[in-house]
C-alpha positions as CSV (number, residue, x, y, z in Angstrom):
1,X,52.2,98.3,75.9
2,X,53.9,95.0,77.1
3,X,52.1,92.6,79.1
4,X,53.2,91.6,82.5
5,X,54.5,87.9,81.2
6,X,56.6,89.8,78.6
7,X,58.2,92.1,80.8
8,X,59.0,88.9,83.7
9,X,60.5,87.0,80.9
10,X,62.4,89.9,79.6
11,X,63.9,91.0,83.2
12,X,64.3,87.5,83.6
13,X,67.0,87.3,80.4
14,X,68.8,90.5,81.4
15,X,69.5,89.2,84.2
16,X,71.0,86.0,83.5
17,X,73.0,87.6,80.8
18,X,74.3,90.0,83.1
19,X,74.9,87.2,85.6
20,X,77.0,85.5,82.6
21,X,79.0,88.6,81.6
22,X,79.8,89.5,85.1
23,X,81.6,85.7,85.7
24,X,84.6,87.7,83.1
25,X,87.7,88.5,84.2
26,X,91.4,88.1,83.5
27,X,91.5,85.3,85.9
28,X,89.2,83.3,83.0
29,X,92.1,80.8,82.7
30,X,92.1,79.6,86.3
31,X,90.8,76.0,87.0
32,X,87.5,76.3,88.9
33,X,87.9,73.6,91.8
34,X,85.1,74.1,94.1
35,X,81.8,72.8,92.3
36,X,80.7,69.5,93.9
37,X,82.8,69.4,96.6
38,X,81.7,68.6,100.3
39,X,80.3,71.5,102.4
40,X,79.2,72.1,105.8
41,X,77.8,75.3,107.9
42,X,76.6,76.0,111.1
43,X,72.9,75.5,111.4
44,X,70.0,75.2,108.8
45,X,67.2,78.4,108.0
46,X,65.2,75.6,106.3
47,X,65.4,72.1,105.3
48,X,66.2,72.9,101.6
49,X,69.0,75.1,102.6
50,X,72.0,72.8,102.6
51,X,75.6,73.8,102.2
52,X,76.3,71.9,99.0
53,X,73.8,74.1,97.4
54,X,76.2,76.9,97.3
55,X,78.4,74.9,95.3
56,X,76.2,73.4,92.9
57,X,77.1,75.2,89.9
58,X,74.3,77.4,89.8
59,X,74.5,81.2,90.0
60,X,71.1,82.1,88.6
61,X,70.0,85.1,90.1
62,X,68.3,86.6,91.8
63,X,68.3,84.6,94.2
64,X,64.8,84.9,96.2
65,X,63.9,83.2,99.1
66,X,61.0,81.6,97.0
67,X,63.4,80.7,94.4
68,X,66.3,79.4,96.4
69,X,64.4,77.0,98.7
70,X,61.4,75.8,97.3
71,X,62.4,75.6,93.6
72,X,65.9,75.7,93.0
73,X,67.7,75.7,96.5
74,X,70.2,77.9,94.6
75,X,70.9,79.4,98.3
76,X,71.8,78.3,101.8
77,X,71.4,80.8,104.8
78,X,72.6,80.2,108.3
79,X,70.2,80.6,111.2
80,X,70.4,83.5,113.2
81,X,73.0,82.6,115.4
82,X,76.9,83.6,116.9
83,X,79.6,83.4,114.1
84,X,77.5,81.7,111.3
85,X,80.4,79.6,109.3
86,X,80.3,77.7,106.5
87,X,83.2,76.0,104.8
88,X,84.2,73.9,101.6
89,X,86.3,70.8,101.9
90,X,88.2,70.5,98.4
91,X,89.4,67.2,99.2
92,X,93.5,68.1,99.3
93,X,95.8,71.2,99.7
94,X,95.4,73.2,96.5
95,X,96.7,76.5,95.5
96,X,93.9,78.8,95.5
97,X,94.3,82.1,93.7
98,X,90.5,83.2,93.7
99,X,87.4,83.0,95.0
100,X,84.0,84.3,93.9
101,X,80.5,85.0,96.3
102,X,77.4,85.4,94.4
103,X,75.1,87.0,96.6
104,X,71.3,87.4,97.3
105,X,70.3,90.4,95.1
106,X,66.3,90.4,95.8
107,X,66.6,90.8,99.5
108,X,68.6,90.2,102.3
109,X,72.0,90.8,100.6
110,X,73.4,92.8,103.4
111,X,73.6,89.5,105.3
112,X,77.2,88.7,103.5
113,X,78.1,91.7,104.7
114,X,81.3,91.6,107.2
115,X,81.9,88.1,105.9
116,X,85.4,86.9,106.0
117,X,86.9,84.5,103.4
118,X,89.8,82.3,104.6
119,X,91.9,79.6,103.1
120,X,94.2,77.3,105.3
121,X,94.2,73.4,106.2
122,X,92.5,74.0,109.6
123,X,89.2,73.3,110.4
124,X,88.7,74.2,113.8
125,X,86.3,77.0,114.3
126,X,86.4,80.2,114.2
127,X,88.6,79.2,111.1
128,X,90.8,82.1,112.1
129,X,94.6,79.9,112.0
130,X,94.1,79.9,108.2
131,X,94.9,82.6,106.3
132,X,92.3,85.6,104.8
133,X,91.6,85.8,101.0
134,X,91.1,89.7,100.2
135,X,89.3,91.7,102.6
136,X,86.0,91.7,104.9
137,X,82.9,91.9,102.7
138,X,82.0,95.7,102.6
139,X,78.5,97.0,102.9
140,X,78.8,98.4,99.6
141,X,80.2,95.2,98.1
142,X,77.1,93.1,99.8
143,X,74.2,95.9,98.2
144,X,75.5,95.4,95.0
145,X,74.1,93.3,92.4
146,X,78.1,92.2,91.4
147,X,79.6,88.9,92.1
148,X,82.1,89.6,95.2
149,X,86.0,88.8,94.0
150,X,89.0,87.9,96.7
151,X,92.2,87.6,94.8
152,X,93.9,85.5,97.3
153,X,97.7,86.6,98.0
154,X,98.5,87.9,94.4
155,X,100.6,86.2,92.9
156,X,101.1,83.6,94.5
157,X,97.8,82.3,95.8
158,X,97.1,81.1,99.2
159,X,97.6,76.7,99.9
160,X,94.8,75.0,102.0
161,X,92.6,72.1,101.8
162,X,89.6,74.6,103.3
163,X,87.5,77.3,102.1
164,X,85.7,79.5,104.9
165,X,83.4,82.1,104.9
166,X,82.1,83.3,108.6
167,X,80.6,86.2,110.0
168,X,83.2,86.4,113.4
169,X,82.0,88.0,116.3
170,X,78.5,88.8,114.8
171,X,74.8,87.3,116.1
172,X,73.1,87.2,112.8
173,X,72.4,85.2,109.3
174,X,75.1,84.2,106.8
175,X,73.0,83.8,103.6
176,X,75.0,83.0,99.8
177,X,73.5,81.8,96.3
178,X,77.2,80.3,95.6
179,X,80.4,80.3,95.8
180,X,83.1,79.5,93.1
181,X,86.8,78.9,94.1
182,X,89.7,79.2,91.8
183,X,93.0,77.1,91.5
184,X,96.1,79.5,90.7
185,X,98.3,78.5,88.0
């Protein structure tokens, strides 16, 4: 029989490699854009839980609340609060074909759902003058252990200068292990 350590460490490789399989897709040729770049959100759940740590490069999961704020901060969550936002700055207009939400898979995954994800040059809240990537996150799409893929206005892409991701019209908790935006070509 397997001891406990062996079986931790063992869950623990499956799940990276499925984390690293799952990041496939036919859109592997796009430029990713969003890693580094300045973020902001609402309100803090802790400290640790800044908005740059959702594009930090790290999509190890699952993403725990242990493990996302005390040891890795490979998370952010927005306080319980109306229209949680957060948004990425990428520094100029850019063309931006995809975007990818890696989400909490341990607990509290249903939190992304009913996020939208919206592209644009504006800033000013709710966010809602620039223009949605894909649809609202589904229930379905927030349970499951997949990354969560907008294609933004195929073909084409969508042009802004800002990535946002709110929860409109909703009193609750906007909680993401990272995000990873995608120049079109």
């Amino acid at each position: 029989m397997f001891s406990p350590v062996y079986i931790v460490v063992w869950f623990s490789m499956v799940l990276l490699h499925i984390t690293r399989s799952q990041q496939c897709s036919s859109y592997d040729s796009l430029e990713l854009v969003s890693e580094f770049k300045e973020a902001r959100q609402s309100s803090l759940y802790h400290e640790n839980t800044v908005a740059g740590t959702a594009v930090d490069g790290s999509t190890i999961r699952p993403c725990t609340h242990t493990i996302c704020f005390i040891v890795t901060n490979v998370s952010f969550q927005i306080e319980n609060e109306q229209t949680p936002w957060w948004y990425l700055d990428l520094g100029t207009e850019i063309v931006i074909s995809k975007i990818v939400l890696f989400n909490r898979v341990v607990c509290c995954a249903i939190r992304l759902q009913g996020a939208d994800v919206r592209v644009g040059n504006s800033k000013d809240l709710p966010f809602t003058e620039n223009t949605r990537c894909g649809t609202v996150v589904t229930q379905n799409e927030a349970e499951n252990i997949n990354p969560i893929q907008r294609y933004c206005n195929p073909p084409t892409g969508i042009a802004g200068r800002y990535v946002s991701i709110t929860k409109p019209r909703v009193v609750g908790i906007l909680s993401l292990c990272e995000v990873k935006v995608y120049k079109g070509t």
